[in-house]
PLY file of the C-alpha trace (Angstrom):
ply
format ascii 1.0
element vertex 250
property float x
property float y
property float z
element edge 249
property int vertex1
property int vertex2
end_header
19.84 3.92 -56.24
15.89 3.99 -55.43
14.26 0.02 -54.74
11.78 1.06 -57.88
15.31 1.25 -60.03
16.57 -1.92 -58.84
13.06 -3.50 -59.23
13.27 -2.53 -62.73
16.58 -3.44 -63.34
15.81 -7.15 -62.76
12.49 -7.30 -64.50
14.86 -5.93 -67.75
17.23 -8.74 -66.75
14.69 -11.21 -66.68
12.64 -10.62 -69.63
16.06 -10.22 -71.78
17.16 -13.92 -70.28
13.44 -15.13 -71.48
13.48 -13.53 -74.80
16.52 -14.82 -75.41
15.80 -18.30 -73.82
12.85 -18.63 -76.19
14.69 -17.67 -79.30
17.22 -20.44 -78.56
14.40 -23.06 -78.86
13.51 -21.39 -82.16
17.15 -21.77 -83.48
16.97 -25.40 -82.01
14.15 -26.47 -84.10
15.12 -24.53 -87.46
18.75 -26.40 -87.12
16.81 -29.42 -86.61
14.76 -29.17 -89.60
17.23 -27.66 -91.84
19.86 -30.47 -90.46
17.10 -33.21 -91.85
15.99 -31.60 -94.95
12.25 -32.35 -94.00
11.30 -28.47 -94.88
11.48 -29.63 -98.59
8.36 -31.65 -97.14
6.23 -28.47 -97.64
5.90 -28.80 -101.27
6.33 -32.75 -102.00
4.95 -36.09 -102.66
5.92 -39.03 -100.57
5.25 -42.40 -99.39
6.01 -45.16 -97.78
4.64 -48.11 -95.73
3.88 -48.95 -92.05
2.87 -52.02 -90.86
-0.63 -53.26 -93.15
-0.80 -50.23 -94.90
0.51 -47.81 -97.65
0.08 -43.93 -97.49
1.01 -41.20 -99.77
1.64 -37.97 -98.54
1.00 -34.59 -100.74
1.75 -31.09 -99.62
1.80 -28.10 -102.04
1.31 -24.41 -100.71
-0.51 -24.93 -97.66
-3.07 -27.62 -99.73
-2.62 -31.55 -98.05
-3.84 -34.86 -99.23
-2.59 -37.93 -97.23
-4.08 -41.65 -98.25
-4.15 -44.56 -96.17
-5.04 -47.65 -98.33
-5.00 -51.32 -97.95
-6.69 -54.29 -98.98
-9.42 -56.25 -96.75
-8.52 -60.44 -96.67
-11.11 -61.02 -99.40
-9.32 -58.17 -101.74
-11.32 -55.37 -100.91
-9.31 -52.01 -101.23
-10.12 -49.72 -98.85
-8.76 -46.08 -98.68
-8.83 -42.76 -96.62
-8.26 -39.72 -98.16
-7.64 -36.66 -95.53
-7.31 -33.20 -97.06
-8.43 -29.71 -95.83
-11.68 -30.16 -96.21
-11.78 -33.78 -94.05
-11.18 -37.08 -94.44
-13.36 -39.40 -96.61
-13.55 -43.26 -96.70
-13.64 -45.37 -99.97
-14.43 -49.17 -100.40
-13.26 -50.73 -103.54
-13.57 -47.09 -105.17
-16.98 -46.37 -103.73
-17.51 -43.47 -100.87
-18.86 -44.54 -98.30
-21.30 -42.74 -95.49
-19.41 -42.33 -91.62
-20.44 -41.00 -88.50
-18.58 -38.90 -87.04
-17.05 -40.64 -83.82
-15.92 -43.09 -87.12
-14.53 -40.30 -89.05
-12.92 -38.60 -85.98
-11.04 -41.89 -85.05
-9.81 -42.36 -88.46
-8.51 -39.28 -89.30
-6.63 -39.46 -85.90
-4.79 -42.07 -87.15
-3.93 -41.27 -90.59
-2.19 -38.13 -89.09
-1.07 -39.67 -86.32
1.03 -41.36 -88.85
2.30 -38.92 -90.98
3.35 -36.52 -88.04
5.48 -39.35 -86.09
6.94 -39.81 -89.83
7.66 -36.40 -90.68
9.43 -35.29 -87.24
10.29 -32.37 -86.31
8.72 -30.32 -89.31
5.29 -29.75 -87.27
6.97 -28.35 -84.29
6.79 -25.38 -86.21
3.35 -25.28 -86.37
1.39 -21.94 -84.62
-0.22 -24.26 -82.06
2.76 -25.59 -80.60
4.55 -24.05 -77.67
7.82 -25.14 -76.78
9.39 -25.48 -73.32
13.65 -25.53 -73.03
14.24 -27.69 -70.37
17.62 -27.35 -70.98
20.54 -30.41 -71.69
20.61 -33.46 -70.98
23.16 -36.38 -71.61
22.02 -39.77 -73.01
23.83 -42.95 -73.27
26.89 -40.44 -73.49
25.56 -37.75 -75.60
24.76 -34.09 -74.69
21.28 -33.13 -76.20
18.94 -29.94 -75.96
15.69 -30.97 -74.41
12.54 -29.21 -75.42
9.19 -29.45 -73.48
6.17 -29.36 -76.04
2.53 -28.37 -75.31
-0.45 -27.19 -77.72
-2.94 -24.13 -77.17
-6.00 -25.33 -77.17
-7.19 -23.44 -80.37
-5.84 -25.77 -83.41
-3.97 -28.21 -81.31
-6.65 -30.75 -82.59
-8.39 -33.57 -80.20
-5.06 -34.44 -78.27
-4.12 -30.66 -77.41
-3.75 -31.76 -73.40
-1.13 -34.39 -74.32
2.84 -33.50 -73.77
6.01 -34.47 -75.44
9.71 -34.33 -74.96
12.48 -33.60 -77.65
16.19 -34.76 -77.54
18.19 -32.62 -79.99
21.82 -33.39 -80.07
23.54 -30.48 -79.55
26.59 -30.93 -81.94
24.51 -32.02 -85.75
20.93 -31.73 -84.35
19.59 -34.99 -84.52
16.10 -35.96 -83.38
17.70 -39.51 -81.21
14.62 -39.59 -79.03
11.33 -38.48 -78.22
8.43 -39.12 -75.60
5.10 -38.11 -75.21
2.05 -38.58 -72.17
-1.28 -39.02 -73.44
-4.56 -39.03 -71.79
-5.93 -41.06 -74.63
-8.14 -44.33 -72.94
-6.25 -44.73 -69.69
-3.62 -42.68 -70.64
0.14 -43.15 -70.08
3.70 -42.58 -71.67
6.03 -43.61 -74.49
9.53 -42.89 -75.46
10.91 -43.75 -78.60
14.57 -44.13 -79.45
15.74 -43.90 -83.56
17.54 -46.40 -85.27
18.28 -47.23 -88.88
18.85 -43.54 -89.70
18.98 -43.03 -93.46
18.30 -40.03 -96.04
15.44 -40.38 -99.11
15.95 -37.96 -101.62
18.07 -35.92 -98.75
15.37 -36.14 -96.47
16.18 -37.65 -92.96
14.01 -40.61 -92.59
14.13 -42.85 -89.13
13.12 -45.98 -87.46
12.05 -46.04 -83.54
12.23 -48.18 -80.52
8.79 -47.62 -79.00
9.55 -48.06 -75.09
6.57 -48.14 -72.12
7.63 -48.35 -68.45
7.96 -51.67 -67.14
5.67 -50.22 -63.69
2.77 -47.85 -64.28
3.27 -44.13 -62.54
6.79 -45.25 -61.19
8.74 -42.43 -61.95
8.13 -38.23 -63.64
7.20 -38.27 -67.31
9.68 -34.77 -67.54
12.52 -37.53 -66.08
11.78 -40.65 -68.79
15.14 -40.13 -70.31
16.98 -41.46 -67.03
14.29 -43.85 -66.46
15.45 -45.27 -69.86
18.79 -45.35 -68.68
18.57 -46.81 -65.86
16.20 -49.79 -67.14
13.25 -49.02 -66.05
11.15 -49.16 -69.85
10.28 -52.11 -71.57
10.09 -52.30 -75.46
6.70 -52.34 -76.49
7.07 -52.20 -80.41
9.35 -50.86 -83.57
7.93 -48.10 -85.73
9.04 -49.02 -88.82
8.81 -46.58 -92.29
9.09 -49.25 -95.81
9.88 -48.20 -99.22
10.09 -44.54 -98.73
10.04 -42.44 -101.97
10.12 -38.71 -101.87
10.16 -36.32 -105.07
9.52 -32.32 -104.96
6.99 -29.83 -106.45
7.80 -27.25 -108.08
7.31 -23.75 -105.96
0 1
1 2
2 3
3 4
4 5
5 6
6 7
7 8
8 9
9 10
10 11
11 12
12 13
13 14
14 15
15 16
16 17
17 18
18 19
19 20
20 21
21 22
22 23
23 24
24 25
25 26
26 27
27 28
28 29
29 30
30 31
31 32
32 33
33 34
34 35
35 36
36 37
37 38
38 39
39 40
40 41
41 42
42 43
43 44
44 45
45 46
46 47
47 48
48 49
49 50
50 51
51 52
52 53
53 54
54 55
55 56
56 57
57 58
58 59
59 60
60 61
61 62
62 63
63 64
64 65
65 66
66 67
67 68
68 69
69 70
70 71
71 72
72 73
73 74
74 75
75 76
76 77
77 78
78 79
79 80
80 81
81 82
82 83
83 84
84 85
85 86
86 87
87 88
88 89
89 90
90 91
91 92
92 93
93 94
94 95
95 96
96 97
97 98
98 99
99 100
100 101
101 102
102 103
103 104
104 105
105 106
106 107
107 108
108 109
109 110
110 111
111 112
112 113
113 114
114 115
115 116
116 117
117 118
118 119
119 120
120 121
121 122
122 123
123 124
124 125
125 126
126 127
127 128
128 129
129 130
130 131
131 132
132 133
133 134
134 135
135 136
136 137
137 138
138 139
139 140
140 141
141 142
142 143
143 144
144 145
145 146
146 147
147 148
148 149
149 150
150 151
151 152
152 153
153 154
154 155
155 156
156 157
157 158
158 159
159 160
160 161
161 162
162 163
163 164
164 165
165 166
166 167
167 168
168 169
169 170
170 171
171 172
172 173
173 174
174 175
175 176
176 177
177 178
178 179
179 180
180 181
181 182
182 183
183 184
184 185
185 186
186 187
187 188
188 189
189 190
190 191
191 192
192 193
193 194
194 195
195 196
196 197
197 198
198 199
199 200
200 201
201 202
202 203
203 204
204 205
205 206
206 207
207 208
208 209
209 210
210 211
211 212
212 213
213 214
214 215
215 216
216 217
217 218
218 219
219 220
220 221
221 222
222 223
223 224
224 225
225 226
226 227
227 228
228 229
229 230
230 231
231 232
232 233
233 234
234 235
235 236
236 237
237 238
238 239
239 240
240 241
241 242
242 243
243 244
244 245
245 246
246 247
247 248
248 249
């Protein structure tokens, strides 16, 4: 056989084994979602509350509304109300005028919220691109791990940042997660769920948030063994209150 048979041989091998490599994240993630009933999300009202504040949640047919809203010390109510067309700031019921560093930050962090909640339903989204990175055993568990970046092009202000997904191979549970941001300084966070529980069939989860004890002392793609072999420190616990969801009608 001629070396320009052979060559082509391989590149057939090889783009089969990466079609097929890249499908298997795909089935990953739909098990995962389907697993946690969090693509009834699409067309549904929720909310809960984290820390200070309460936020309600609305999706219906590609139209959002998510409110943050809490009250000041002297009983002021404040809200932020993010839909398609932006987010918008209200004090005691009266819209007030931002700038738009102001405006930027807040919406930031009334999504920032809602993704983290709503996990992994956005990694779905046409902006992601997912990485296998193949298994990986935790604290005695076998789990898929998936490597997530964003194109640049509606990956929103924090497209350069990265994050790892644990997905345990046997029932597809999210157990842990981890992301490196360039935000400020920058750095890394992994996050380990507890107090697992189901609203309305919906998977709903708690999180250790976990920071490394020394800055730069070890590969963000290698955080999982870091974790195991005690080199994080717990920073905080990401805690979801009073969740209620109920469904739209399609």
């Amino acid at each position: 056989m001629s070396y320009k048979f052979y060559s082509l041989l391989i590149l057939t091998i090889l783009f089969v084994f990466t079609f097929n490599w890249s499908i298997g994240q795909v089935d990953i993630l739909d098990n995962a979602i389907k697993a946690s009933g969090l693509e009834k999300l699409k067309n549904a009202e929720a909310s809960f509350d984290f820390r200070e504040y309460h936020y309600n949640y609305k999706r219906d047919k590609g139209r959002f509304e998510y409110i943050r809203s809490w009250k000041k010390t002297d009983g002021t109510k404040i809200r932020d109300v993010y839909t398609n067309n932006g987010l918008e700031r209200y004090v005691a019921d009266t819209l007030v005028e931002l700038t738009g560093k102001r405006r930027k930050a807040y919406t930031n962090s009334v999504n920032s919220v809602v993704y983290f909640a709503f996990l992994p339903l956005w990694l779905k989204d046409p902006a992601v691109m997912l990485h296998s990175m193949g298994t990986t055993v935790i604290k005695g568990k076998e789990y898929y791990k998936i490597r997530v970046t964003f194109k640049e092009e509606g990956g929103g202000d924090d497209f350069e940042d990265v994050f790892l997904y644990w997905f345990d191979v046997d029932d597809y549970s999210m157990d842990y997660l981890a992301y490196k941001y360039k935000t400020g300084k920058g750095g890394m966070r992994f996050r380990e769920a507890y107090n697992v529980r189901k609203a309305n069939g919906v998977t709903i989860q708690d999180y250790r948030n976990f920071k490394p004890k020394i800055r730069d002392s070890f590969s963000f793609n290698h955080i999982e063994k870091a974790f195991a072999q005690g080199h994080l420190e717990i920073l905080s616990e990401i805690e979801l209150k009073n969740v209620k969801i109920g469904f739209l009608n399609k």
